[in-house]
C-alpha positions as YAML, in Angstrom:
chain: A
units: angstrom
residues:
- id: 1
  name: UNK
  ca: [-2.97, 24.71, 7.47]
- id: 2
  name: UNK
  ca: [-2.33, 21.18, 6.77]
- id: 3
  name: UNK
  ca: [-3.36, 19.01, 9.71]
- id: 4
  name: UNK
  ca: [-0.02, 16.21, 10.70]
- id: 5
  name: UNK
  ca: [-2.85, 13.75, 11.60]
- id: 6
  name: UNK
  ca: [-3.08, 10.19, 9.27]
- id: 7
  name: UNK
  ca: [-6.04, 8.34, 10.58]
- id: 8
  name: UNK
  ca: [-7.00, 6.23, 8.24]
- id: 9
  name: UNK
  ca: [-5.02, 3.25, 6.46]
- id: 10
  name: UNK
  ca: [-6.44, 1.31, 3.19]
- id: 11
  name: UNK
  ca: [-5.43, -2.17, 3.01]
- id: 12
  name: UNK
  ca: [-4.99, -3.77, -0.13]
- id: 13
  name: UNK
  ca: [-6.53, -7.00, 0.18]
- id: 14
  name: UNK
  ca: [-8.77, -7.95, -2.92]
- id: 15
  name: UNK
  ca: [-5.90, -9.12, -5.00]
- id: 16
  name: UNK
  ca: [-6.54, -12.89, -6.93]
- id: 17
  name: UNK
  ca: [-3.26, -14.20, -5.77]
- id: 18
  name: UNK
  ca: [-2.47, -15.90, -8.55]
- id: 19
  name: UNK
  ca: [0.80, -16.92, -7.69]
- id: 20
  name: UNK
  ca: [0.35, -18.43, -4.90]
- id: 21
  name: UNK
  ca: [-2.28, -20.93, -6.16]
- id: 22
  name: UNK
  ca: [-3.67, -23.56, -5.07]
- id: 23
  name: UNK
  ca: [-3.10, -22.18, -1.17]
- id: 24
  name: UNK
  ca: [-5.28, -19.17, -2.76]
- id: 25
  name: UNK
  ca: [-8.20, -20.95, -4.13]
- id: 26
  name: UNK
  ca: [-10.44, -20.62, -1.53]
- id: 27
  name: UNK
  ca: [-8.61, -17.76, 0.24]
- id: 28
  name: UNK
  ca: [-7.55, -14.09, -0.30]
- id: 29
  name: UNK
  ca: [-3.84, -13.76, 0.07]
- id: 30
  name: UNK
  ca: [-3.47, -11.75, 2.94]
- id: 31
  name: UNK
  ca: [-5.17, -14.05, 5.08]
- id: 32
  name: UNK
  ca: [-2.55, -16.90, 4.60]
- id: 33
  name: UNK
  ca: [-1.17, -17.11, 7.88]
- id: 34
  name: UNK
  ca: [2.73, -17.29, 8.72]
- id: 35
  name: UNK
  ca: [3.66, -17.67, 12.21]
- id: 36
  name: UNK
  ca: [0.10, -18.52, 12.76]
- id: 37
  name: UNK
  ca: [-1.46, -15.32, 11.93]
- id: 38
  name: UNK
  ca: [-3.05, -14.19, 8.82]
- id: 39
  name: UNK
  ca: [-0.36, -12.03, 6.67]
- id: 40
  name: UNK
  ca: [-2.71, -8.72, 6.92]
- id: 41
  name: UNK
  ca: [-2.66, -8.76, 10.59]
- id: 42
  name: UNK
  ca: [1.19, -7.63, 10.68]
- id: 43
  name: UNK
  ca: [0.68, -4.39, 8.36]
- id: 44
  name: UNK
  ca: [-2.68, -3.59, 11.06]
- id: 45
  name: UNK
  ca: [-0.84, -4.27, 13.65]
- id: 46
  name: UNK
  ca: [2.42, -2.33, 11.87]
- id: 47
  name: UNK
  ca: [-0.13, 0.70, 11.15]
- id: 48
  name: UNK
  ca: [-1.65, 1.03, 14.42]
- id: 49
  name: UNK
  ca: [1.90, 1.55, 16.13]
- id: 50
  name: UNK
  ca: [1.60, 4.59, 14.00]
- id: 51
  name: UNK
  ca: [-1.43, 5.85, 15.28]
- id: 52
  name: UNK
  ca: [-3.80, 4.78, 12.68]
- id: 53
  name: UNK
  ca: [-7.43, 5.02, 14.26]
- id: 54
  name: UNK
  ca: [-9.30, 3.40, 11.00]
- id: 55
  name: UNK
  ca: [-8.76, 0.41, 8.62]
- id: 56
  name: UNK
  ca: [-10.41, 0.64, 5.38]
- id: 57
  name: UNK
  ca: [-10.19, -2.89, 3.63]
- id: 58
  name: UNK
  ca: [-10.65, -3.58, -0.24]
- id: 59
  name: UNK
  ca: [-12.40, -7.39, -0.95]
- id: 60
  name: UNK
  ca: [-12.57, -8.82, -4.17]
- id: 61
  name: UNK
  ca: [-11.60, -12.69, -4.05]
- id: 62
  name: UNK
  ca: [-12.97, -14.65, -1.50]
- id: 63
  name: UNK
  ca: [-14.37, -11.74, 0.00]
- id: 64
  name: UNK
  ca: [-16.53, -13.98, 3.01]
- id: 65
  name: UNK
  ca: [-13.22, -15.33, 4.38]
- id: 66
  name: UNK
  ca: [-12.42, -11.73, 5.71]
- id: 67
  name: UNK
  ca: [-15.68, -11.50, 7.84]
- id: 68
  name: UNK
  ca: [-14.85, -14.63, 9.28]
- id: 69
  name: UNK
  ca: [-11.44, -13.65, 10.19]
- id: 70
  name: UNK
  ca: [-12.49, -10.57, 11.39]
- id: 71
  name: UNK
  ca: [-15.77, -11.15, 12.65]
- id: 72
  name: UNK
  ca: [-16.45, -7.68, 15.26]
- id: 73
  name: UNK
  ca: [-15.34, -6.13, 12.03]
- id: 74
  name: UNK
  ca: [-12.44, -4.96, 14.67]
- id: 75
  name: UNK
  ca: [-8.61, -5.33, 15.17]
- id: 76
  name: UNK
  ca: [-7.09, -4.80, 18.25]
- id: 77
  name: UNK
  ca: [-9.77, -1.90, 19.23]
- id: 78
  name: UNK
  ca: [-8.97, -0.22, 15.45]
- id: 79
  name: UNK
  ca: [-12.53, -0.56, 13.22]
- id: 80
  name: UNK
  ca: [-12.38, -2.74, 10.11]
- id: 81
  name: UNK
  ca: [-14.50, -1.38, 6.81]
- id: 82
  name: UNK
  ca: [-14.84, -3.24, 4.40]
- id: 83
  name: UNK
  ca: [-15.72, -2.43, 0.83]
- id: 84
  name: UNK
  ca: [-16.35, -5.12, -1.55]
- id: 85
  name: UNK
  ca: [-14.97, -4.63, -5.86]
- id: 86
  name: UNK
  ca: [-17.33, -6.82, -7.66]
- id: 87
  name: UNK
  ca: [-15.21, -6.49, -10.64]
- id: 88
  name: UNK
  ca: [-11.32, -6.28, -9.48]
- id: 89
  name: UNK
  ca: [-10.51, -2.25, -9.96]
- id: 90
  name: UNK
  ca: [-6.51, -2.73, -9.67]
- id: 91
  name: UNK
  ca: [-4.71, 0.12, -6.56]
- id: 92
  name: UNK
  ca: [-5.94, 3.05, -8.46]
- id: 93
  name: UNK
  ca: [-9.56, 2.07, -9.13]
- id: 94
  name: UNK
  ca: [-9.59, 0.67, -5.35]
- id: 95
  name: UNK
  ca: [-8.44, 3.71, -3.97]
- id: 96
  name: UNK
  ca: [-11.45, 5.95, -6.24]
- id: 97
  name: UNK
  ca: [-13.68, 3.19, -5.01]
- id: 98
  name: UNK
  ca: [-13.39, 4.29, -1.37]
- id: 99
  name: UNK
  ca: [-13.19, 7.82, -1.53]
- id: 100
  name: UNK
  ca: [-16.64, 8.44, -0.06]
- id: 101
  name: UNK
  ca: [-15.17, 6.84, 3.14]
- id: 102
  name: UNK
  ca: [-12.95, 9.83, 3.06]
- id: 103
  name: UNK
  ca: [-13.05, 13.12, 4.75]
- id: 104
  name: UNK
  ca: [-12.27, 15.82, 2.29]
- id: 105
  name: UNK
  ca: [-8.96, 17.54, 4.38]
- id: 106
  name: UNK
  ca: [-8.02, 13.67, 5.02]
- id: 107
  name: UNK
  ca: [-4.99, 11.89, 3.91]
- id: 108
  name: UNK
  ca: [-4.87, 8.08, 3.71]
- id: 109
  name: UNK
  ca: [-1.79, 5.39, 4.37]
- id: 110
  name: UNK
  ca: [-2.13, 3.03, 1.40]
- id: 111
  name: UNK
  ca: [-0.68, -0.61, 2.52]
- id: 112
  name: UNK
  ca: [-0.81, -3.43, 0.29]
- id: 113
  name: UNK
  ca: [-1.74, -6.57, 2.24]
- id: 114
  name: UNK
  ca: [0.52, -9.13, 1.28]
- id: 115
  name: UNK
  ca: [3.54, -7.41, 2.31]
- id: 116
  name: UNK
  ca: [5.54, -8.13, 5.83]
- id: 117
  name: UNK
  ca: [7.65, -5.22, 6.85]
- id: 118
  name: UNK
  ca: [9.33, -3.30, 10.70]
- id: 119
  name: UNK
  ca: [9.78, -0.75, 8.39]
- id: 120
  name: UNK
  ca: [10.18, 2.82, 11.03]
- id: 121
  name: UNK
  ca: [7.07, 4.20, 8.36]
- id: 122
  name: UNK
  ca: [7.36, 6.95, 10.80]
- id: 123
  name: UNK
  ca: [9.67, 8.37, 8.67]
- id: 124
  name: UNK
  ca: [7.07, 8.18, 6.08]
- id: 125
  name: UNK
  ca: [4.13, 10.23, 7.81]
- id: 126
  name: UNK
  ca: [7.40, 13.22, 8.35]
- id: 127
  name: UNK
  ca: [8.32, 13.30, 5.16]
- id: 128
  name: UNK
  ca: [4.85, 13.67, 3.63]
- id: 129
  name: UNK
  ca: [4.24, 16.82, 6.03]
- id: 130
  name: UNK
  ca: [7.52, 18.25, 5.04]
- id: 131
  name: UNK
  ca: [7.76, 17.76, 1.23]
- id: 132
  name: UNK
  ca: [3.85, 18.80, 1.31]
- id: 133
  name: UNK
  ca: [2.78, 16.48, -1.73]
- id: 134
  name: UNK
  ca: [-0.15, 14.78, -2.39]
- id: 135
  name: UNK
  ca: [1.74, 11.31, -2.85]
- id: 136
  name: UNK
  ca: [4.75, 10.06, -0.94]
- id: 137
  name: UNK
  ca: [5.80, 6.94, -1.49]
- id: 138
  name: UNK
  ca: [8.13, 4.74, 0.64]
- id: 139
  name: UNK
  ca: [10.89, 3.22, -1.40]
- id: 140
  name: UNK
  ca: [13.89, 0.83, -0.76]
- id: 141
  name: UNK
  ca: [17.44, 1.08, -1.89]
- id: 142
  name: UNK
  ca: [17.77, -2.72, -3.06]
- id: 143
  name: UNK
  ca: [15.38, -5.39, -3.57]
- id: 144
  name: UNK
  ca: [13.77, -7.72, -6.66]
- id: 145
  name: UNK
  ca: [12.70, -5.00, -9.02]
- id: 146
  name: UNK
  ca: [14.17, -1.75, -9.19]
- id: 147
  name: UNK
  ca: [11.72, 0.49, -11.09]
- id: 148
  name: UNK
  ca: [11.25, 4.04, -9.81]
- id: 149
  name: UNK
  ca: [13.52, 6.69, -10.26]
- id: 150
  name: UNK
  ca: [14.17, 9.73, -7.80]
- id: 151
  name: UNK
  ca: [15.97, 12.56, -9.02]
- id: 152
  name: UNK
  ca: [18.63, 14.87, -7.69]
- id: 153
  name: UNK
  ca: [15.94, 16.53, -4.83]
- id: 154
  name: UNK
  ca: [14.37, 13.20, -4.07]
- id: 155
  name: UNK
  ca: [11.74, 13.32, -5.81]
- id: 156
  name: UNK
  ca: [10.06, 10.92, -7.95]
- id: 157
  name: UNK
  ca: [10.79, 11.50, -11.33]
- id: 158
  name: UNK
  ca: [10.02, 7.61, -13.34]
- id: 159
  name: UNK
  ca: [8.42, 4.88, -12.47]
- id: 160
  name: UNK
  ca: [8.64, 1.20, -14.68]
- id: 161
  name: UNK
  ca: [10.90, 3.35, -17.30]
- id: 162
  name: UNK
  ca: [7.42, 4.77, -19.06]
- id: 163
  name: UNK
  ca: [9.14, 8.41, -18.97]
- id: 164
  name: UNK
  ca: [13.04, 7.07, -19.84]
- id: 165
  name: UNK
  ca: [14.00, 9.41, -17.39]
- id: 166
  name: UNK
  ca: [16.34, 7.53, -15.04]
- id: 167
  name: UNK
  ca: [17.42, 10.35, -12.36]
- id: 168
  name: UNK
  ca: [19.97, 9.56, -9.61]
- id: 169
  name: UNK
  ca: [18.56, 6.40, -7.68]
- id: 170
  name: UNK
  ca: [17.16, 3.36, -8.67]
- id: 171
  name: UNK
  ca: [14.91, 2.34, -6.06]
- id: 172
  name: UNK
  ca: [12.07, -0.41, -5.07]
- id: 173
  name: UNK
  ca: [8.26, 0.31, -4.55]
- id: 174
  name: UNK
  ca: [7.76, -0.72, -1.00]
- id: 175
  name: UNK
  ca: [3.89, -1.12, -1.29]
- id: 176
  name: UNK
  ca: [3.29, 1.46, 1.07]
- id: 177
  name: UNK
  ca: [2.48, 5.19, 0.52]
- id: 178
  name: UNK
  ca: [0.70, 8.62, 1.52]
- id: 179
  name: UNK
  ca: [-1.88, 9.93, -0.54]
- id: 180
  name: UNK
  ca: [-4.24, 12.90, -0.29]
- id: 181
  name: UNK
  ca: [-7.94, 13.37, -0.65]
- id: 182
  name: UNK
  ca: [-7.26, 16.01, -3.57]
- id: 183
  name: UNK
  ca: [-5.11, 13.12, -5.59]
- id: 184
  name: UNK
  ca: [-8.18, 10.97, -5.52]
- id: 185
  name: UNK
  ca: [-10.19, 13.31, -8.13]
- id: 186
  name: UNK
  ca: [-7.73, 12.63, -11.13]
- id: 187
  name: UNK
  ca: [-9.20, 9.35, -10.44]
- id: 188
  name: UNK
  ca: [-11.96, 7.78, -12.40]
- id: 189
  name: UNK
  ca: [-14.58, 6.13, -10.62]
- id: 190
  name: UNK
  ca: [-14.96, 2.19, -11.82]
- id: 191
  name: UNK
  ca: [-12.10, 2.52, -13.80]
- id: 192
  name: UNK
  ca: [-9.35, -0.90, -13.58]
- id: 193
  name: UNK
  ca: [-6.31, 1.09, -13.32]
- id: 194
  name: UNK
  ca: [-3.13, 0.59, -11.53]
- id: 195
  name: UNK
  ca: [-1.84, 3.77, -9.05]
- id: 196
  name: UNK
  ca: [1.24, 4.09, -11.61]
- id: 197
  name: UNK
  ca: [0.06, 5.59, -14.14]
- id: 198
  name: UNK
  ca: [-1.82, 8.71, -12.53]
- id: 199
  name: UNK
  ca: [1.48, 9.04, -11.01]
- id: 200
  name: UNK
  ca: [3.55, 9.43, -14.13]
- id: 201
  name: UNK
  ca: [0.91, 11.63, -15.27]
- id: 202
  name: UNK
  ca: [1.17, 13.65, -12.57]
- id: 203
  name: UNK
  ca: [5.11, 13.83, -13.03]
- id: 204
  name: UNK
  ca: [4.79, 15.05, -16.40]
- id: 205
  name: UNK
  ca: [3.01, 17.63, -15.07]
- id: 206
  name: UNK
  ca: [5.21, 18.82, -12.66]
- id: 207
  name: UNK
  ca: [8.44, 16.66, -11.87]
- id: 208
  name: UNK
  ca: [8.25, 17.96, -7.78]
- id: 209
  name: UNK
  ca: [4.47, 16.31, -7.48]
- id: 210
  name: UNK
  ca: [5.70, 12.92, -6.24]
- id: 211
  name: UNK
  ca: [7.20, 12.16, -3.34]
- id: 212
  name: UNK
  ca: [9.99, 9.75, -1.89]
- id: 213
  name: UNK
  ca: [11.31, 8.80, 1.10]
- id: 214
  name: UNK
  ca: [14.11, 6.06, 1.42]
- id: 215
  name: UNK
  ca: [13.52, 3.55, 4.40]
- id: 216
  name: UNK
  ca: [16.27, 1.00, 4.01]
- id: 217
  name: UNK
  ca: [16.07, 0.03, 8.21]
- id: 218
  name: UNK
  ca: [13.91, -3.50, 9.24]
- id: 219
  name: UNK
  ca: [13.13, -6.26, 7.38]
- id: 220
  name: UNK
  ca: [10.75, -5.90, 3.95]
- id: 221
  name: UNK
  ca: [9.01, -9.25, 3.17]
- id: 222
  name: UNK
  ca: [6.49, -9.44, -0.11]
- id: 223
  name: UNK
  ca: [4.79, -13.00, -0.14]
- id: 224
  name: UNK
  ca: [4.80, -13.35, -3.99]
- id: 225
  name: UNK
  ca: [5.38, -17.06, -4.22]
- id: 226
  name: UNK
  ca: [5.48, -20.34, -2.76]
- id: 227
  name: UNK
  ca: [9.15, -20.54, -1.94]
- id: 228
  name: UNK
  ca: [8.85, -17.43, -0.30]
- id: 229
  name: UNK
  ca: [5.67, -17.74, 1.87]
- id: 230
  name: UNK
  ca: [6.93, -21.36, 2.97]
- id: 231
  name: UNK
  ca: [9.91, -19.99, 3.77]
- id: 232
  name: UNK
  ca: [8.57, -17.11, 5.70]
- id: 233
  name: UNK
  ca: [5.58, -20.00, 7.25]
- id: 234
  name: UNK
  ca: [8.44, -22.44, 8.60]
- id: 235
  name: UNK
  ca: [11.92, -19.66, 9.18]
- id: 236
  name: UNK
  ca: [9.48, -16.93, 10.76]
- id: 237
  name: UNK
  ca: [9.75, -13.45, 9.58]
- id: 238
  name: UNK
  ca: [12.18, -11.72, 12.90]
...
């Protein structure tokens, strides 16, 4: 029997921010601060509302600038790994590179790191346990790029048009999703690789393996440019 416990959460934080240069040239993105804080602190502290006991953090860029933000290794009680990507492995290739730091009947939150979100994710962490998939993604009705289709039974059934199949929904990636220790072995370790395409794989294989849940409640912030993290810096994000 499937245990309804998430413990663990991997952040996404060895991105380049590219787009956000020069404030990123001697900094990883989620440690930009708005409202004097860095950015990754409000998905920890969003996570551990849900009961998330763990924090598994990917570095890449910068990588010193997150043990001197987080120097006990520690959040808020919650332990902080980090695990460094010498070369930059993309979210697929970061989540294979962690999966010794996984318990084999674990599941894991993935949370990308430069995203601001109240989000009730809640609703996530239910709808995982009911559909009983290996990935659940949370996805929002509107936003700047709609790109994954759900079908008529809400599941995932397209994601960036690659199968032309355009279901019932257009919806927006939310950066934020459930995946299972099993999913992590159609993986390949050291390969650069984004999470996408194992998923469409996966949906060609059976069109019920991916799932959806629809969280249009709070606010959903992604700090993907200037405008919009000096907006979010001097408005506030509430």
């Amino acid at each position: 029997m499937q245990s309804r416990q998430i413990n663990t959460a991997f952040i996404l934080g060895a991105g380049l921010g590219m787009r956000l240069r020069p404030l990123t040239e001697n900094m990883p993105k989620p440690l930009l601060e708005i409202g004097g804080y860095p950015i990754i602190t409000y998905s920890m502290g969003h996570l551990r509302a849900v009961g998330i006991k763990r924090f598994i953090v990917n570095t890449h860029h910068c990588a010193e600038k997150y043990a001197e933000a987080f120097p006990d290794h520690n959040y808020k009680g919650i332990p902080i790994t980090f695990r460094h990507e010498p070369v930059l492995l993309d979210t697929a290739g970061g989540i294979k590179n962690i999966e010794d730091l996984i318990a084999e009947d674990e599941r894991i939150i993935v949370y990308n790191g430069d995203i601001v979100t109240n989000m009730p994710i809640e609703l996530l962490l239910r709808k995982h346990f009911e559909l009983k998939t290996s990935v659940t993604l949370v996805l929002r009705s509107t936003g700047p790029l709609l790109n994954v289709n759900v079908d008529q039974d809400g599941f995932v059934c397209d994601m960036r048009h690659i199968l032309k199949n355009d279901g019932v929904k257009k919806c927006l990636f939310a950066g934020i999703y459930i995946v299972e220790k099993s999913f992590l072995k159609r993986l390949t370790a050291g390969k650069i690789e984004s999470i996408v395409f194992p998923l469409v794989e996966m949906i060609k294989e059976n069109p019920h393996s991916v799932g959806a849940v629809v969280i249009d409640d709070g606010i959903w912030y992604d700090v993907g440019s200037l405008e919009e993290y000096e907006k979010l810096k001097w408005e506030g994000i509430y």
